[in-house]
N, C-alpha and C positions, 0 to 999 in steps of 0.2 A: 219768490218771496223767501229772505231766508230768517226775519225776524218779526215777530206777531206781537202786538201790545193787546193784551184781554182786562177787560173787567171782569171782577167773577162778585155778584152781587147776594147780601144778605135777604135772608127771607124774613119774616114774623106769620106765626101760626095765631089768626086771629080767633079760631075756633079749634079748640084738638078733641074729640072725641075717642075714646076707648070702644072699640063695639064689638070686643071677642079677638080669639085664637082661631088661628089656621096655620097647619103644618110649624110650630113652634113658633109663631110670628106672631106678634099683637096688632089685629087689625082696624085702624083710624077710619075715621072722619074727620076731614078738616079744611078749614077755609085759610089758604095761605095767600101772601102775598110776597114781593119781591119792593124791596126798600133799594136807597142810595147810598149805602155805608156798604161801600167794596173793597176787596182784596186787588193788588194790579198784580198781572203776571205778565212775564217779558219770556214770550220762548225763543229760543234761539236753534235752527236747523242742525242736524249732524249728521257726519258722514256714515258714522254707523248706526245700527237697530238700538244700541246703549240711552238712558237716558238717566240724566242725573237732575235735583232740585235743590234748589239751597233758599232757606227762609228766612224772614226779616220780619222784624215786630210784633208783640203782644206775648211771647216768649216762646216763641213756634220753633225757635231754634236745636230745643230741645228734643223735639217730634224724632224717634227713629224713623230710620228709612222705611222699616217695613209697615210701619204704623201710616205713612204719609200720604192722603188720596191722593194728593196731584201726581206723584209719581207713580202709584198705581195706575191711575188713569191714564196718565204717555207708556205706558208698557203695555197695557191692556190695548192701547190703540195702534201701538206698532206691529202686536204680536195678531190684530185680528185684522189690519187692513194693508200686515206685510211692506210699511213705511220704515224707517231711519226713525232713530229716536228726537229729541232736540235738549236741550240744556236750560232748564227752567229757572226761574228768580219767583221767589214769591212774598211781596209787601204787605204783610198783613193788618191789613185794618180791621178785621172783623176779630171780634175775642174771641178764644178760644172756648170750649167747651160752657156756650151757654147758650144754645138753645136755635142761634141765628142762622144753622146751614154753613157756617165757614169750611167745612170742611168740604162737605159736598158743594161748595161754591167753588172750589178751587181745582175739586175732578170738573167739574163741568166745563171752567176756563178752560182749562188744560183740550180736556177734547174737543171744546168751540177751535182753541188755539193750533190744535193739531189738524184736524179738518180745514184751516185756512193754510197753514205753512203747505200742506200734503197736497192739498184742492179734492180730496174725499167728499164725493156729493151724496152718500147712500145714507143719508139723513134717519132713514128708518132703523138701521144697524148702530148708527147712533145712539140712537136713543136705549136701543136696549143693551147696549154696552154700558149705557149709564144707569141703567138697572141692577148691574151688577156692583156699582161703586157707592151704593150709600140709598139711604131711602128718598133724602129729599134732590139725588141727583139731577134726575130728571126732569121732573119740573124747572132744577135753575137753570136748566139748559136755553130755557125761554126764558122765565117769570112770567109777571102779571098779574093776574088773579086767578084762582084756580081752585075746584074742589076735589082733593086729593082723597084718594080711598085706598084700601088695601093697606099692604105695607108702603104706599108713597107711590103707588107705577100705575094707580090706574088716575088719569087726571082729566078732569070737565072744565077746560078752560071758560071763563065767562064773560069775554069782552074787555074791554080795558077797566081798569079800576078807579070808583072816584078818588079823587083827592084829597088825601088823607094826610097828618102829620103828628107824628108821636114823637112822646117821650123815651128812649130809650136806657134803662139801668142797668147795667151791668156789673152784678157783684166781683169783691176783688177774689172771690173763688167762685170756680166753676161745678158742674153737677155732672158723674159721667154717666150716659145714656143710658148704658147697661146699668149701672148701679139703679137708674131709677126705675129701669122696666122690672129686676128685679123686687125692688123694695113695692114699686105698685101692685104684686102679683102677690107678696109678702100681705101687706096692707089689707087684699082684699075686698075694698071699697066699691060700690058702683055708684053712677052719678047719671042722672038722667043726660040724653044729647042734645043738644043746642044747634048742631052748624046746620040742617033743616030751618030753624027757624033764623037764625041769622043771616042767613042767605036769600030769603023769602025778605027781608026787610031792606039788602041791598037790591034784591030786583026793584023793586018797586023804587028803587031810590034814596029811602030814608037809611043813611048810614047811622046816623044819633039811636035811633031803635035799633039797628044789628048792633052796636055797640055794648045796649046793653046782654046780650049774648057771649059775650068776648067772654070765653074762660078756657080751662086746662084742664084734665082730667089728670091730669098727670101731675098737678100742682102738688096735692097732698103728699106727693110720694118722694118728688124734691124737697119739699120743706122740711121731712125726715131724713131724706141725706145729707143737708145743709142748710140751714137756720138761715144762712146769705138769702137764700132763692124767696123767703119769706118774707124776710127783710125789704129786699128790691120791688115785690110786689106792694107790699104796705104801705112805702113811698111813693110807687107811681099810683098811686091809687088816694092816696092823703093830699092832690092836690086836683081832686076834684073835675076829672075828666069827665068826655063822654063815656067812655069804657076802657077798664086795665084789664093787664093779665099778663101769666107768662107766657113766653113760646119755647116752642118744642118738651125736652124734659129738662129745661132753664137751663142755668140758674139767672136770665137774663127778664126780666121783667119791661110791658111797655105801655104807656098811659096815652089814649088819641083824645087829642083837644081841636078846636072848631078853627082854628086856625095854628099859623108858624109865630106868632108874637106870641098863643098861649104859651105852644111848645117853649119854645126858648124863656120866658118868665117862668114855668116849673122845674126848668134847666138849671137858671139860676139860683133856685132857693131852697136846691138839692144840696143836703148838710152830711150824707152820708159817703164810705169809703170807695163807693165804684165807680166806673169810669158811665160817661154818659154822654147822649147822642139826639140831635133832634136830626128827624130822619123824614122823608113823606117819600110814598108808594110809588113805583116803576111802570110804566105799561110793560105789554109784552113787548119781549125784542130790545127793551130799556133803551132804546134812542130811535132816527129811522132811519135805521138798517130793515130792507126788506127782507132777508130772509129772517123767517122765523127762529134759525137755530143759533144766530149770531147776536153777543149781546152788542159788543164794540171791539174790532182791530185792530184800529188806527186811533181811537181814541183813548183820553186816558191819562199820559203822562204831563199835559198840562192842566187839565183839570180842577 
């Protein structure tokens, strides 16, 4: 095979907990899941260990080389599984810097897409190579639903997730991670945790009750680096969902209504400047593809 089509899929953090430091690292709680607003990545084999990426959409084009997961992640993978590099394309749908995983969506593509181009089956070297590329790498390596701890590597998968459909906001500025783990550490603040109890309300079922749990510890500390992330939550939230909130450290705000007609009706009567998205939840593995570390290959470009 010498050309791979990946989906690399956004996440939303329906619970973020803050629950202390370790080794300079601020360490979560959190109930995440994997949505359908993807990045599409085309890799293409090469004769040499070299790899290069070139980006499209959302204004990714900008990104330096050194700053750019995907390409870290095909170097990372050539330099530890001693493969050829490949020649990456990457369409970005996911915004930048707001909270959704785009980034670490697009190392994970990259090593799903590498691991098919190469036929690397050491699944477990995998994964902790995706340890090193981002915090929410490794989780989108699968999705699904998932309660993530640590810095994002220790993950308790939980079955597939119900079916859920949001509103998603995304302001026309984004919030950078650092800035916010800074400015939260600045702030102060503590806030009781939630993702215990919101998770105890998805076992049993009732998602309308873990909704009401849906929040951000990290909210207050975006809405001091950007008034946007404030903004987006107070919209998705002004049309009266089950449960809003932001994900990750934003600036990306997202409202779950009881079905896709709500979505789409608060879609519509959104009067503010950022781009937006009705979106519902992925199982793991996001199609059926049986192996677990595969989102999609082949599929994709007519989608």
């Amino acid at each position: 095979m010498n050309v791979v089509r990946q989906n690399a899929y956004a996440k939303l953090n329906l619970t973020l907990d803050v629950v202390g430091r370790e080794n300079g690292y601020h360490m979560l709680d959190s109930l995440v899941v994997t949505v359908d607003l993807s990045d599409r990545i085309v890799l293409k084999k090469r004769k040499d260990g070299r790899s290069s990426v070139v980006m499209h959409g959302m204004g990714s084009e900008s990104i330096p080389p050194e700053k750019n997961h995907a390409l870290r992640a095909a170097e990372a993978f050539s330099e530890t599984f001693g493969t050829n590099g490949a020649d990456i394309t990457v369409h970005k749908n996911i915004p930048i810097g707001a909270g959704l995983g785009g980034s670490s969506a697009d190392a994970a593509g990259v090593l799903l897409g590498m691991r098919k181009l190469y036929g690397v089956a050491d699944d477990p070297a995998i994964g902790a190579l995706a340890d090193t590329l981002g915090s929410d790498t490794k989780f989108l390596l699968t999705g699904g639903l998932a309660r993530m701890r640590g810095r994002g590597n220790v993950l308790d998968f939980l079955g597939p997730p119900p079916q859920m459909f949001f509103l998603v906001i995304c302001p026309e500025r984004g919030v950078s991670s650092a800035a916010c783990y800074e400015m939260f550490d600045r702030l102060g603040e503590t806030f009781p945790p939630v993702t215990e109890k919101a998770l105890a309300c998805l076992e049993r079922g009732d998602t309308a009750q873990a909704a009401r749990y849906f929040s951000d510890h990290l909210f207050s500390a975006a809405k001091n680096c950007d008034i946007c992330a404030e903004k987006a939550y107070l919209a998705a939230k002004s049309f009266a969902p089950l449960g809003a909130s932001m994900t990750g450290s934003g600036s990306a705000a997202f409202a779950l209504f009881e079905t896709k007609e709500l979505a789409d009706w608060a879609q519509s009567r959104y009067r503010g400047k950022g781009k937006t998205f009705v979106v519902k939840t992925c199982p793991r593995g996001a199609s059926s593809i049986k192996n677990p570390f595969v989102l999609s290959v082949d599929e994709g470009e007519g989608e």
